[in-house]
C-alpha positions as a printed NumPy array, in Angstrom:
array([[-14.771,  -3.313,  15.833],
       [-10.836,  -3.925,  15.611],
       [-11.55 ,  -7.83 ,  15.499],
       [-14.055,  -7.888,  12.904],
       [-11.963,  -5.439,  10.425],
       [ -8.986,  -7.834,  11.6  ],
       [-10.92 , -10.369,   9.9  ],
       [-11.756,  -8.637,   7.258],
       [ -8.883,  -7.508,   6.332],
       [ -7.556, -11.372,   6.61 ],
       [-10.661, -12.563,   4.229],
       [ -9.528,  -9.692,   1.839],
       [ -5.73 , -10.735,   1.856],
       [ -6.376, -14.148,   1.536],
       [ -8.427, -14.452,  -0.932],
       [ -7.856, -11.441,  -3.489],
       [ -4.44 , -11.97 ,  -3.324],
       [ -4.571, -15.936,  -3.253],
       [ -1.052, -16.323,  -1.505],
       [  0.724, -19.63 ,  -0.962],
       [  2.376, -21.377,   2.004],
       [  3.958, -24.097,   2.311],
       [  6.06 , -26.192,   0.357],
       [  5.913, -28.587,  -1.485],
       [  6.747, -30.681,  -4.701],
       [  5.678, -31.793,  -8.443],
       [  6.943, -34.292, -10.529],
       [  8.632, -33.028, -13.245],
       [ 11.119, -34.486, -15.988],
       [ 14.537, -32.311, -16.576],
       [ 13.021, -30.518, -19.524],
       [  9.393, -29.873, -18.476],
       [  8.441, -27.657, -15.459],
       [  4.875, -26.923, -16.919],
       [  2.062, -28.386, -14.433],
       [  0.002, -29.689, -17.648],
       [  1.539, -32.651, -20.079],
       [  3.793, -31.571, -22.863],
       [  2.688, -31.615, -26.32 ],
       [  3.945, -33.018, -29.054],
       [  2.249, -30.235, -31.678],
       [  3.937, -27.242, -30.393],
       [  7.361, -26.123, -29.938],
       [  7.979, -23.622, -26.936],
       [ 11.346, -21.362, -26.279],
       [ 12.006, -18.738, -23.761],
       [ 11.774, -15.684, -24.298],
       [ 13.028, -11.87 , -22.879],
       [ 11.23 ,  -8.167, -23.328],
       [ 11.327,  -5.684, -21.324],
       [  8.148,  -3.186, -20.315],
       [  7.896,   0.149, -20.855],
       [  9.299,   0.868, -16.701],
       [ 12.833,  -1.311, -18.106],
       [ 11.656,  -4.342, -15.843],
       [ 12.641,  -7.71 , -18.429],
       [  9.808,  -9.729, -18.51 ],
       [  9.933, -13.867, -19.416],
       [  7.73 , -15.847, -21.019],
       [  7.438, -19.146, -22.826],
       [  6.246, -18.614, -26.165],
       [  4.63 , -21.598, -28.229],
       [  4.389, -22.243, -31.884],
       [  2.821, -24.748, -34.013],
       [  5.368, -27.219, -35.197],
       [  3.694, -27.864, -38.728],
       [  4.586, -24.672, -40.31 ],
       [  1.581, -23.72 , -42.661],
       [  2.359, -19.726, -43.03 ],
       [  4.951, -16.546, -43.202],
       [  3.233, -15.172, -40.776],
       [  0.799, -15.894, -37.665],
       [ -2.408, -14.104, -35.696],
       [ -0.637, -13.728, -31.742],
       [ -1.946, -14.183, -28.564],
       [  0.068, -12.968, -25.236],
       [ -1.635, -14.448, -22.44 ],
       [ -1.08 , -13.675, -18.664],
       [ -2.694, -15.152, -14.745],
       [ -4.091, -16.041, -12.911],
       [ -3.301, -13.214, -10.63 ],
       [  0.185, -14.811,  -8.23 ],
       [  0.176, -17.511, -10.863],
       [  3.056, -18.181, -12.659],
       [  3.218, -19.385, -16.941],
       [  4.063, -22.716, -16.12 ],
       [  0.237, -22.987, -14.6  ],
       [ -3.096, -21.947, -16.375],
       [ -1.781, -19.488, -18.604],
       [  0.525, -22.099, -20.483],
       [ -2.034, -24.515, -20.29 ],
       [ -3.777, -21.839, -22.362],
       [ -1.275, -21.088, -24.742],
       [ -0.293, -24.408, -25.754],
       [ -3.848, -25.174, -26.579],
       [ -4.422, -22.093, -28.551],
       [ -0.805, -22.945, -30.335],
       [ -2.584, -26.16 , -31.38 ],
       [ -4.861, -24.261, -32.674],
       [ -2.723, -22.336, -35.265],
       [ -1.831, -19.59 , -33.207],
       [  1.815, -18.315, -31.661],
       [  1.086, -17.566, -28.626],
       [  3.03 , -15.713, -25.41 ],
       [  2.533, -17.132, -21.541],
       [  4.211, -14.421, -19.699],
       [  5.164, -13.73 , -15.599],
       [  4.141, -10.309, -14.873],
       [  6.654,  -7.95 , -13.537],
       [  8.112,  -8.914, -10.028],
       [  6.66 , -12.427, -10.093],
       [  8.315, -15.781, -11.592],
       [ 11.198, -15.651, -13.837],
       [ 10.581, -11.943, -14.594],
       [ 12.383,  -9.328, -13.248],
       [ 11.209,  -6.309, -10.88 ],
       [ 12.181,  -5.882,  -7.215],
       [ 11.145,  -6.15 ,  -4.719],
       [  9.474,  -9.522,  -5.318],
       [  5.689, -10.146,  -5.129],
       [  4.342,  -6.501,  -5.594],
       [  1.184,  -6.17 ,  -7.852],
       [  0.345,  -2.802,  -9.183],
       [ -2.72 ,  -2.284, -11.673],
       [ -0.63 ,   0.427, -13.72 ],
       [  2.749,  -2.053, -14.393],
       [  0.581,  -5.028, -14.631],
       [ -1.569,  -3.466, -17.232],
       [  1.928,  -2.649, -18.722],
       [  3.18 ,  -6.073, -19.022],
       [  0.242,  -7.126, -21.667],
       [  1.144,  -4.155, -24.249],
       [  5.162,  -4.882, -23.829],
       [  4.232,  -8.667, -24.588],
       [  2.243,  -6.596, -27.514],
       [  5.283,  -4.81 , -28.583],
       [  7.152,  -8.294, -28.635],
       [  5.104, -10.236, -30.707],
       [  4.511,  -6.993, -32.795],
       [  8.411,  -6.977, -33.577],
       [  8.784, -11.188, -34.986],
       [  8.843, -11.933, -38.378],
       [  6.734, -15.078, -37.984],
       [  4.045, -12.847, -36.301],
       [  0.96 , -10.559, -38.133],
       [  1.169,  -7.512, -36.196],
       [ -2.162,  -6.486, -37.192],
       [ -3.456, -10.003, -35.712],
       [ -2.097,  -9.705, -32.313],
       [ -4.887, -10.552, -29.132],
       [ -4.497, -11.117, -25.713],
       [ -6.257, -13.517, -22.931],
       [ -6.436, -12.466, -19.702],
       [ -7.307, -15.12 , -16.781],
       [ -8.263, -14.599, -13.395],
       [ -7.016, -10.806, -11.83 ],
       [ -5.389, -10.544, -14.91 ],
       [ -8.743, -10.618, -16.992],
       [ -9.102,  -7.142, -15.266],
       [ -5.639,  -6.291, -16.411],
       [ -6.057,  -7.836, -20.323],
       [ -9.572,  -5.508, -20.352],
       [ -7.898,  -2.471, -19.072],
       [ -5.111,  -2.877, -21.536],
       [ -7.638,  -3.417, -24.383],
       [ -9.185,  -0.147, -23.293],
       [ -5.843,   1.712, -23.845],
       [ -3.312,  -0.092, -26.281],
       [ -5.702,  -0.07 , -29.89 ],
       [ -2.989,  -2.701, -31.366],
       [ -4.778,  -5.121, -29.595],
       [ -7.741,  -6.647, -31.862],
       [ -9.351,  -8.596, -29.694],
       [ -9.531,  -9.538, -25.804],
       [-10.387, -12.87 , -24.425],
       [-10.91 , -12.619, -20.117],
       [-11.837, -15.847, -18.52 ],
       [-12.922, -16.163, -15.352],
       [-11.994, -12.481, -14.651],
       [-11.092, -10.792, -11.134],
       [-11.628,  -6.771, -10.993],
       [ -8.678,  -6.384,  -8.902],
       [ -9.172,  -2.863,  -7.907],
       [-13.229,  -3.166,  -7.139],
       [-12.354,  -6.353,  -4.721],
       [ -9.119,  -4.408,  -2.693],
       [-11.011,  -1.041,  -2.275],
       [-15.006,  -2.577,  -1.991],
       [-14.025,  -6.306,  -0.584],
       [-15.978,  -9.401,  -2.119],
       [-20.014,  -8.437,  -2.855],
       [-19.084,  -4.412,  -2.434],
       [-19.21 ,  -5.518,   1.439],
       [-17.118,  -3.082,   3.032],
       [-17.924,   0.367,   3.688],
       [-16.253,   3.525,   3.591],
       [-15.809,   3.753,   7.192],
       [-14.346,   0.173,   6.795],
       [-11.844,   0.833,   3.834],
       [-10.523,   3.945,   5.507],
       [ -9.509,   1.628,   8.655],
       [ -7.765,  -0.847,   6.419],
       [ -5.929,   2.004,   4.298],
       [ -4.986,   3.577,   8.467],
       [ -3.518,  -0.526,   8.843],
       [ -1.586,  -0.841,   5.213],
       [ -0.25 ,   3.155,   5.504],
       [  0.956,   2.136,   9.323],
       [  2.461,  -0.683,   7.993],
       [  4.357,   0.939,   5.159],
       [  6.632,   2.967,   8.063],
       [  7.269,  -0.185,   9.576],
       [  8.422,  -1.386,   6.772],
       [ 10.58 ,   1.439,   6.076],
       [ 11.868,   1.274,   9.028],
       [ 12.794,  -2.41 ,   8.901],
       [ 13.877,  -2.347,   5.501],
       [ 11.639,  -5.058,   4.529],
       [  8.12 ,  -5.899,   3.193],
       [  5.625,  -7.679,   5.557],
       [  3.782, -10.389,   3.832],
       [  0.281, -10.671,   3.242],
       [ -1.66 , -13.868,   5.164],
       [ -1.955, -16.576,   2.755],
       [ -3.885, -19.923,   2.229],
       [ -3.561, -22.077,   5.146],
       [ -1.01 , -24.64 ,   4.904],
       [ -4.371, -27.339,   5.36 ],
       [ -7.828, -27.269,   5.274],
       [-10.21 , -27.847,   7.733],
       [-12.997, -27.756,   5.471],
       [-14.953, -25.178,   7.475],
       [-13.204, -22.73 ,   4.814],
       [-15.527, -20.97 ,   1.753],
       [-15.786, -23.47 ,  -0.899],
       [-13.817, -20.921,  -3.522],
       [-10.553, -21.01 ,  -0.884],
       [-10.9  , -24.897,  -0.663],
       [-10.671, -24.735,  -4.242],
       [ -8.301, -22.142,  -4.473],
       [ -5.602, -24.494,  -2.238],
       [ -7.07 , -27.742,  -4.235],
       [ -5.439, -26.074,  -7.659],
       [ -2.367, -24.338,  -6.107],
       [ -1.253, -26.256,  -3.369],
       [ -1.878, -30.018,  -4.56 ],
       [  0.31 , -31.667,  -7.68 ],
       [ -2.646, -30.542,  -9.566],
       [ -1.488, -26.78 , -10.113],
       [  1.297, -25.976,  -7.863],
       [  4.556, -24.583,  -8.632],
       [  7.454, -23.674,  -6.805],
       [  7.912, -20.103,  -8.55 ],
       [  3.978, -19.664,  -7.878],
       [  3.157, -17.075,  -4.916],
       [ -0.02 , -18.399,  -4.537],
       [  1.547, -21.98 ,  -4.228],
       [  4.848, -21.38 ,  -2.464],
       [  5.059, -17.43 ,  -1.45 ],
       [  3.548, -14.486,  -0.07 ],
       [  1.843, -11.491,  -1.818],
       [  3.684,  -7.867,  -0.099],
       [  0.75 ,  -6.491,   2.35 ],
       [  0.985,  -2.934,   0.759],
       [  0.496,  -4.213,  -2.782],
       [ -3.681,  -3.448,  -1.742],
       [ -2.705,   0.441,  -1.722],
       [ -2.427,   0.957,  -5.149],
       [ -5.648,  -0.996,  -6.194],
       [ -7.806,   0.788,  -3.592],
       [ -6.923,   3.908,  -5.338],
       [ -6.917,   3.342,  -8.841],
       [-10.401,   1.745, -10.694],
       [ -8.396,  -0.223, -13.852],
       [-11.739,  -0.545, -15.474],
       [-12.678,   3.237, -16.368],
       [-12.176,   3.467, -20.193],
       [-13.094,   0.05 , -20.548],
       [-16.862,   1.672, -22.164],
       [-14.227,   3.157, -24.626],
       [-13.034,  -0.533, -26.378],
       [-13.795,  -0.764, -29.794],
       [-11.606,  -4.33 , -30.605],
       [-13.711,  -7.279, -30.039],
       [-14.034,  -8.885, -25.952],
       [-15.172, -12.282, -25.518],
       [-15.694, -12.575, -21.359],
       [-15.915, -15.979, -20.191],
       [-16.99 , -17.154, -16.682],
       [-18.148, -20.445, -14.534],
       [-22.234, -20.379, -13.3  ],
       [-20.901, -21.485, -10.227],
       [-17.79 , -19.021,  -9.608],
       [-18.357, -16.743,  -6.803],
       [-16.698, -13.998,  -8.742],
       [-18.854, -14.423, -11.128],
       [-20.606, -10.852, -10.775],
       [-17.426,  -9.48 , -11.78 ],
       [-17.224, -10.183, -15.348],
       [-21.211,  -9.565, -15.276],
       [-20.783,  -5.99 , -14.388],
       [-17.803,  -5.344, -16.486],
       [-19.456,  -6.689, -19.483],
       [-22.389,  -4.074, -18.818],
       [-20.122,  -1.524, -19.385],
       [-18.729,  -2.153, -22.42 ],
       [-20.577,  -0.962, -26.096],
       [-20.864,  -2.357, -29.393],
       [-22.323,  -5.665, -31.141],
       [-18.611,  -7.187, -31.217],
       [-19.101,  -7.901, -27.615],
       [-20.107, -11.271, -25.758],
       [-20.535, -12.744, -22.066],
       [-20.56 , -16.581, -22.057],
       [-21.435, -18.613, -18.929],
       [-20.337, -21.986, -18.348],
       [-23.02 , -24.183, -17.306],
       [-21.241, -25.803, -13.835],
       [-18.435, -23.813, -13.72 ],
       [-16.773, -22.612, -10.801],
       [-13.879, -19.987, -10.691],
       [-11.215, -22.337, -10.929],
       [-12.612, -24.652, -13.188],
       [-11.38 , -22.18 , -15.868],
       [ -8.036, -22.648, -14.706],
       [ -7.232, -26.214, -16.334],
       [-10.636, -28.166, -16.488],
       [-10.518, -29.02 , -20.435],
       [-14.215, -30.193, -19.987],
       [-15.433, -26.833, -18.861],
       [-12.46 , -24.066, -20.614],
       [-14.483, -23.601, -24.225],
       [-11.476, -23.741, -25.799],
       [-13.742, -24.154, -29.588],
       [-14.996, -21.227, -28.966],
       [-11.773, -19.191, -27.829],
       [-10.503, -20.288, -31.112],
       [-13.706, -19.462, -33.408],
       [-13.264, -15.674, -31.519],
       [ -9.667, -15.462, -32.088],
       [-10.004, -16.96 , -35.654],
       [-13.341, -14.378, -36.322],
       [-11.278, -11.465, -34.818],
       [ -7.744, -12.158, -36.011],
       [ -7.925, -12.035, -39.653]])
């Protein structure tokens, strides 16, 4: 029994949390550490805000450079979870700054350029957090509508944007793409596979392992991808280490391309469901996923739970999860904007 929860628990760690390994290197010019090509239609600064806890959060924020307005719809836009916003998430928001939009890529507390220590803990309180102090941010510039402020979650942080929606009512409307529910795949595992027998064993392992790290005065590390592939590994890890640990998507602040997730960050999640008052959003949700991504049932679920016509679930015909990263034939990037636009006005 204590080698198949060993490998459970190793299954969970790796692939809820995503972590990195090795290292390794991107080409970059001296002014451009994004992993997607610079555009020429957007201007992008960074910023500083701090949360609501005092932890000083940095993002890049993007405007358009042809100046049409006094003021702009907003859209602060975080993950995927133990990415950084030099990955998907600014891939995102330079798009949507094409588009006509400011928008905010942000590091979530204790990850990136962000501050919050120790380094590489995830906690579904903070992390819901981080969207509304991006919120209060954009709420607070001149060049920015306050009543036209969204957010667009990817990844774990999909779970995060939709529990945020459900509490801070500034925010008019939610995009989540490719969405993890971070707490229901800690305490439940992937497919609600473990049991309660089984989840009370791995909180005896993570509870054991907080004295030890008391007593050593440092965090043990989660397991992580492995540094190559055999290709015996679930096709959603191959493409997991095919995004974050090729030239494709890594980067070096990344966890999930050069770091390790803390073990105990699982605690919190196992305990708290970020998705209960998410029945309770009145503010528009667009929820987009990949056919093919195996976390696919998560977004399905999550969208049965929410009320009103100013709802939708779109499937991407030959998606899989991390298609949605940075796959600009499969992200529906015409539509994000048409919801935005539709929402934001």
């Amino acid at each position: 029994m204590k080698n198949i929860l060993s490998k459970v628990i190793s299954v969970c760690m790796i692939c809820t949390l995503m972590i990195g390994g090795s290292l390794m290197s991107i080409a970059k010019n001296n002014d451009w550490d994004k992993t997607f090509a610079k555009s020429d239609k957007v201007d992008v600064k960074k910023v500083h805000f701090k949360n609501r806890y005092g932890i000083e959060l940095t993002g890049d924020l993007y405007t358009p450079k042809e100046k049409s307005r006094m003021q702009y719809p907003a859209v602060a836009i975080s993950g995927p979870f133990g990415a950084v916003k030099e990955q998907a998430s600014g891939l995102y928001a330079q798009t949507l700054a094409e588009r006509g939009f400011i928008t905010l890529a942000f590091d979530p507390s204790y990850t990136g350029e962000s501050g919050g220590e120790p380094r590489n803990v995830a906690s579904p309180d903070i992390n819901t957090e981080d969207f509304s102090a991006a919120v209060d941010y954009l709420s607070c510039r001149k060049d920015v509508d306050p009543a036209k402020i969204g957010i667009l979650g990817i990844c774990g942080f999909g779970g995060m944007g939709l529990n945020a929606a459900a509490m801070d009512t500034r925010i008019k409307a939610t995009v989540t793409s490719t969405m993890y529910d971070m707490s229901r795949v800690n305490a439940n595992g992937y497919f609600d596979s473990m049991d309660e027998k089984a989840r009370y064993e791995l909180r005896e392992k993570l509870n054991a392992q907080r004295t030890e790290d008391f007593k050593n005065g440092t965090y043990a590390e989660a397991d992580g991808l492995p540094d190559k592939l055999t290709g015996e590994e679930p096709q959603f890890v191959q493409d997991y280490f095919n995004y974050y640990k090729t030239s494709r998507g890594f980067h070096e602040r990344s966890i999930n391309s050069n770091g390790h997730w803390n073990m105990t960050s699982s605690l919190s999640f196992m305990n708290m469901p970020i998705l209960t008052y998410s029945n309770e959003i009145k503010n528009a949700v667009l929820m987009i996923h990949g056919e093919k991504a195996h976390s696919r049932y998560f977004s399905e679920d999550a969208f049965k739970k929410l009320k009103g016509a100013n709802k939708e679930l779109l499937i991407i015909d030959g998606a899989s999860h991390v298609d949605l990263y940075d796959n600009l034939e499969k992200i529906p990037f015409d539509k994000i904007t048409e919801f935005f636009n539709e929402n934001l006005k």
